[in-house]
N, C-alpha and C positions, 0 to 999 in steps of 0.2 A: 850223812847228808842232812841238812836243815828244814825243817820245817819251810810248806810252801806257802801255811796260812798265814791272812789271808790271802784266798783267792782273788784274785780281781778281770772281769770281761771289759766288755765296752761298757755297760750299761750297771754290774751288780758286783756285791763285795759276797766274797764268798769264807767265813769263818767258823771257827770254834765257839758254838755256843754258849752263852754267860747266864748266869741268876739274873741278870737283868732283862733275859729273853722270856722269862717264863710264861708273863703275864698274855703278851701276844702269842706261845706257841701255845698253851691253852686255848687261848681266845675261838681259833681258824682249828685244831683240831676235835673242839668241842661243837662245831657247825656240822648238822647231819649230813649236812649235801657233803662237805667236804671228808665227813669220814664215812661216806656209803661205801666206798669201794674197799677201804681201810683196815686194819686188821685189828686195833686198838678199839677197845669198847667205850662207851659212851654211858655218864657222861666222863668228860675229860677234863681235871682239876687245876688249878693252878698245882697242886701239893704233885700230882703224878706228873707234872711238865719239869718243878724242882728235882723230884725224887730222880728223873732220865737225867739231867742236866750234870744232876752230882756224882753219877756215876761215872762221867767221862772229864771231871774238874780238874785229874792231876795230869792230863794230856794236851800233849801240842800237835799233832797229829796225828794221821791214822793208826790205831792200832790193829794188828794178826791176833786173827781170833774174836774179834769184837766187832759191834756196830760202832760209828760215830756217828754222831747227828751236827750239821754245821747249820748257822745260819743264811740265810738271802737275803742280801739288805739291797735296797736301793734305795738313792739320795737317801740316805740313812735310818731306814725304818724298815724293820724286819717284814719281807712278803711273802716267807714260807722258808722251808728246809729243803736240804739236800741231806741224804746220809748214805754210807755204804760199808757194806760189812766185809771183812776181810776175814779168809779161810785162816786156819792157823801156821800155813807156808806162804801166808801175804801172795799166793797167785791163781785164784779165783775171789773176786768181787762181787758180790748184789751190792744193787745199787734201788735207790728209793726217793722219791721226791713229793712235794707236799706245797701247793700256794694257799692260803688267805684267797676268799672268793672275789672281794673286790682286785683284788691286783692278775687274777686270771686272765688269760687272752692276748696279752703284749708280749710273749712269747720267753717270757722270763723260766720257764719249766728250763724250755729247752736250752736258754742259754747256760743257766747254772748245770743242767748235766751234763751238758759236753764238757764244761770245764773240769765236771769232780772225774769225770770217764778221761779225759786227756790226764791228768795228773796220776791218774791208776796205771793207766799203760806205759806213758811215757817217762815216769819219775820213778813210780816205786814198781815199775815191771810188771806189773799184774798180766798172765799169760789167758785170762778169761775174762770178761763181764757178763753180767746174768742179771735178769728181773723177773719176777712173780706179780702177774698182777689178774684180777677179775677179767673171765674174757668180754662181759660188758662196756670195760671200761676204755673205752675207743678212744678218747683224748689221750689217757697215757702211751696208750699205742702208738697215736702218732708223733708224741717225744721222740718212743724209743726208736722209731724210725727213723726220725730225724738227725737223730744223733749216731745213727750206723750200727744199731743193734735189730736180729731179724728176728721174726715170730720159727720156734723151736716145736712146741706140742702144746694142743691142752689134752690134760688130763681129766678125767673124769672122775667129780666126787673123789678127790682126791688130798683136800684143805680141809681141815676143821678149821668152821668159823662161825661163831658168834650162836652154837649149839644145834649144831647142823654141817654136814660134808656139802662141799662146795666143788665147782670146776677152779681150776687154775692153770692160768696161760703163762706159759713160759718163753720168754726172748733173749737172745743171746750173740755172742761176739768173740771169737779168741780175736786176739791180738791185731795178727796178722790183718784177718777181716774188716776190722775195725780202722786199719788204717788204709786198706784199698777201699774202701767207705770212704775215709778223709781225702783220697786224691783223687774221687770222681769229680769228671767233668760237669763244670758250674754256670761255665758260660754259656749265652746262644750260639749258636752251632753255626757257620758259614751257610752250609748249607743243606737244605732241608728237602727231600722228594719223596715220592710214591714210588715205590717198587713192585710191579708183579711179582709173584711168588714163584717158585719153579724149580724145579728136584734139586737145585745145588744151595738154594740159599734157605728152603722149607726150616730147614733144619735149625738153623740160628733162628728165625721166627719165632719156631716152637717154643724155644727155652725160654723168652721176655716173659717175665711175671710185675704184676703190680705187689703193693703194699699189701702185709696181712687186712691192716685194716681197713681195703680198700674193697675187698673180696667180696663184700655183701653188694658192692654195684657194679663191677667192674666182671665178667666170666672171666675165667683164666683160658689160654689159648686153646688147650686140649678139648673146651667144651665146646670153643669158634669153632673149631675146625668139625667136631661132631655136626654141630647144625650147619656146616655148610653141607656136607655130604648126606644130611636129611633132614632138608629144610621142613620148616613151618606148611602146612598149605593154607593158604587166604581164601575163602570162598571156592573152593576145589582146586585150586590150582597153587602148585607150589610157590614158597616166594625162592626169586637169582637172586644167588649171593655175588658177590663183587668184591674178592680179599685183595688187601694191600700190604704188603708191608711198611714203614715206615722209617728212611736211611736219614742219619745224620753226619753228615763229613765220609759218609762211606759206613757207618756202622748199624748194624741191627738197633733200634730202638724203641721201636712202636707198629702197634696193627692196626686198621682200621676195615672193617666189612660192611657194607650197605646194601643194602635188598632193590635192584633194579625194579623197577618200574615192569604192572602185567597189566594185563584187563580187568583184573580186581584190586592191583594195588598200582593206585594213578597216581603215587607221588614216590621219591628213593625215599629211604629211612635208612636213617644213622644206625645198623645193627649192633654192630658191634667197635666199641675204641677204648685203645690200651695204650700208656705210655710206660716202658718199665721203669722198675722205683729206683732204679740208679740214675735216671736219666727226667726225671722229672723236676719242677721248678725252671725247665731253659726255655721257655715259648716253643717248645718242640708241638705238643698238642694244637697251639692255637696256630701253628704255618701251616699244618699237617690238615686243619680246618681247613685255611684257605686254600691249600692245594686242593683237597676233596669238592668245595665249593666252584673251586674254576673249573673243575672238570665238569661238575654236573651242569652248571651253566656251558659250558660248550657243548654239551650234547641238547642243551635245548629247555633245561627245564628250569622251571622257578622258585620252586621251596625243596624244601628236605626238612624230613621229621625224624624224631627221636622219643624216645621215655627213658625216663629215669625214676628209680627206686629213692625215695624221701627217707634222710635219719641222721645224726650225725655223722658228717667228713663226708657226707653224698657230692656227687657233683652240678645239683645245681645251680650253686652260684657262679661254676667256671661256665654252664652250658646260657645263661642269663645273660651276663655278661659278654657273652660273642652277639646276642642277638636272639636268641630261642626265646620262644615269648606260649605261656603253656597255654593249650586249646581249649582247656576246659575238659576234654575227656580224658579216660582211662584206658592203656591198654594193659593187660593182665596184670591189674595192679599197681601196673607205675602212671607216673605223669606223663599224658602224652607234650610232646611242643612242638614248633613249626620255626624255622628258618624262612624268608624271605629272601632269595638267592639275586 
């Protein structure tokens, strides 16, 4: 079978890197920001970007056994790498990506790794994908999210790097996974409701999980359901929880919990909302708002508050953007906000 380089997406050419990339992949891996997470030491030469380059000069595609490093061109100028290493029975993959800081944020990561990950699976059979990265490194995370690869373990002090043992986060995909990834549903959902919860459907609730790297704001179900069954107390008295599930065409896909209204707490608050990570990007979250919304206005009331935990891939900009507008206070930490219902 023939060579598939180069690659080509919508938007990026995806190749076999040349002597004539040297200058630029030095350039972006010689940038501190871009090699904090990195494994390669600093500084970064033109002569050590030659030196990688010519070890893979007599290749026209992947080789077993080795790394390749490809280029990312768009409109014709190199805006980082893609590379992936291949076991030496060509079926486990690590795979690795790399932009240029100005061309960061237009989602060129994620498009060039879907396509090195589609050509691994789909072309030359690879029965695994796998990636190693810093567990700080929350941008890559959400790539490998994106692209159908799940967070596996970190291990502890587990990496030599840069003269010192480091953590390292491990995500991964056989095959199979990878492509029930590729045929999740993409579009908005007909239709969107609030479900009571109730010993036949508990159960499917249970399992919805978000995004590894969503974990630091998002609880996973198993800690909702602890604080429903011993809630918070506000001023002596506990806060009501109010659990919902959240259906899409009939399917399990999201939670949402809100602490009713007492004589210490005079307004609901957004406790607890979860969309699972297979089922995110379809305005599932923002119906699921307005259903929550029309309810609490049909019983009478006129705002709803919330906090959220500030840092990268926080939520934010999704809770801003419906209308949350922050107080000015803090509750344990996070940003309080208020809804105008």
């Amino acid at each position: 079978m023939g060579t598939p380089y180069p690659l080509r997406t919508e938007r990026l050419v995806i190749r076999l890197m040349s002597s004539d990339d040297a200058a630029a992949f030095a350039a972006y891996r010689n940038d501190p920001e871009v090699a904090r997470f990195q494994a390669w030491d600093l500084p970064y030469t033109e002569d050590d970007a030659r030196a990688l380059i010519a070890d893979q000069a007599d290749r026209d595609d992947l080789v077993a056994g080795s790394w390749t490093q490809l280029a990312v061109e768009h409109q014709g100028r190199v805006v980082g790498d893609v590379c992936a290493g291949l076991d030496e029975h060509a079926g486990v993959a690590e795979i690795g990506f790399t932009l240029a800081p100005e061309h960061q944020g237009h989602g060129y990561a994620t498009e060039a790794a879907l396509a090195l990950v589609t050509d691994l699976v789909e072309r030359l059979g690879v029965v695994r994908v796998r990636a190693d990265l810093d567990p700080a490194n929350v941008a890559s995370m959400r790539v490998l999210e994106a692209i159908g690869l799940d967070f596996e373990v970190t291990t502890r002090q587990s990496y030599r790097w840069r003269g010192s043992w480091a953590d390292n986060t491990a995500y991964g995909a056989t095959a199979a996974e990878w492509r029930a990834w590729q045929a999740r549903p993409l579009t908005s959902p007909t239709d969107v409701r609030l479900v009571p919860l109730d010993a036949d459907n508990v159960s499917s609730y249970a399992a919805l999980r978000t995004h590894h790297s969503q974990e630091a704001f998002v609880a996973p179900m198993h800690q909702s359901f602890r604080d429903a069954l011993f809630p918070d107390i506000i001023d002596g008295l506990p806060a009501v929880p109010r659990l919902f599930g959240v259906a899409a065409d009939g399917e399990p896909v999201g939670f949402v919990m809100y602490a009713d209204t007492t004589p210490t707490c005079p307004e609901p608050y957004l406790w607890r909302f979860l969309v699972d990570r297979r089922h995110q990007r379809r305005r599932i979250g923002w119906r699921a708002l307005d259903l929550l919304c029309d309810l609490l206005r049909g019983q009478g009331h006129r705002t709803l508050t919330i906090s959220w935990q500030e840092g990268p891939g926080g939520p934010e900009p999704f809770y801003r953007r419906y209308g949350f507008e922050r107080t000015g206070r803090e509750i344990d930490g996070e940003i309080e906000g208020r809804l105008h219902l």
